[in-house]
N, C-alpha and C positions, 0 to 999 in steps of 0.2 A: 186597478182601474186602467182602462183604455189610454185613457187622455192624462197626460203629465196634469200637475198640476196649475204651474205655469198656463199652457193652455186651454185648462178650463177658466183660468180668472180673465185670458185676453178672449175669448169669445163671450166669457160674463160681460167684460169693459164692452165690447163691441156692441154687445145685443144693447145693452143700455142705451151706448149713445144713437145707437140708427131708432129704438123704440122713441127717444127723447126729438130726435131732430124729429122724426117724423110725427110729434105732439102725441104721443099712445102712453105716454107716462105720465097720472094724476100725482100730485109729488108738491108736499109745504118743506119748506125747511123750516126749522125748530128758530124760534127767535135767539140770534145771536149765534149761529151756528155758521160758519162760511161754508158758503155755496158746494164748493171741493169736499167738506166733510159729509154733505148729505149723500153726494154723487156716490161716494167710499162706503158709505151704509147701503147704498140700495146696491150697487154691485157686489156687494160682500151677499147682499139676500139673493141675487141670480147666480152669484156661485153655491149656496149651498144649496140651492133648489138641484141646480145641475146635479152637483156630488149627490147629493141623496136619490134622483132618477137612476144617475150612473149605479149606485150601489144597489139597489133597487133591483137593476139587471144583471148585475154582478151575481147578485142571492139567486135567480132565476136562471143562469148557464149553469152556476152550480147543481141544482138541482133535475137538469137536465144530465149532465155531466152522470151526477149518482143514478138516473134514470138510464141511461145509455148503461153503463157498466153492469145492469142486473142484466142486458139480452147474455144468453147461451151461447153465440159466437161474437168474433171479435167483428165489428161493422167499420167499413174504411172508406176514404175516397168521396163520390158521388152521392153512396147509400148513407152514409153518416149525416153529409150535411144535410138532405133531404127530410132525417128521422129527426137529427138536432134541430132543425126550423118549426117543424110539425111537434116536437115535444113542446118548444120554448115557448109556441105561439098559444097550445095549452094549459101549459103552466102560468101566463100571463094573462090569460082570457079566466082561468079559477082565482086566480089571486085578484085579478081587478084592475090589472094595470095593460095599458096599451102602449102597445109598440112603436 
């Protein structure tokens, strides 16, 4: 993964509280539940949205990666990134997911 752990839960905490202040998050807490344990659940669910997007793309460079290594010669520099963008954005557009 790209992003430590650590900060994917402090951009989860973030994105929470800027969607909450800004009223964008419909949200009961369970009776008898403090306030602070609901906040803990719904950040624990924008982190594993996050992790599983990340991983997501992870499977998808991968797969790029094996798709680079069948060309005939070695591709470096400029020309890689340009073939690695153009595979990735295909591989993501047949699989279903957007970038």
């Amino acid at each position: 993964m790209r992003l430590t752990e650590d900060k994917v839960r402090r951009i989860a905490e973030r994105l929470h509280d800027e969607l909450a202040e800004r009223g964008l998050l419909a949200y009961r807490d369970q009776p008898g539940q403090r306030p602070s344990d609901g906040r803990a659940l719904r950040v624990k669910a924008i982190y594993d949205a996050i992790v599983a997007d990340l991983k997501i793309e992870e499977e998808i460079d991968a797969e790029v990666e094996r798709i680079l290594a069948t060309y005939s010669r070695e591709i470096k520099g400029t020309e890689r990134d340009i073939l690695f963008r153009k595979h990735k954005e295909e591989v993501a557009r047949k699989r279903g997911y957007i970038l």
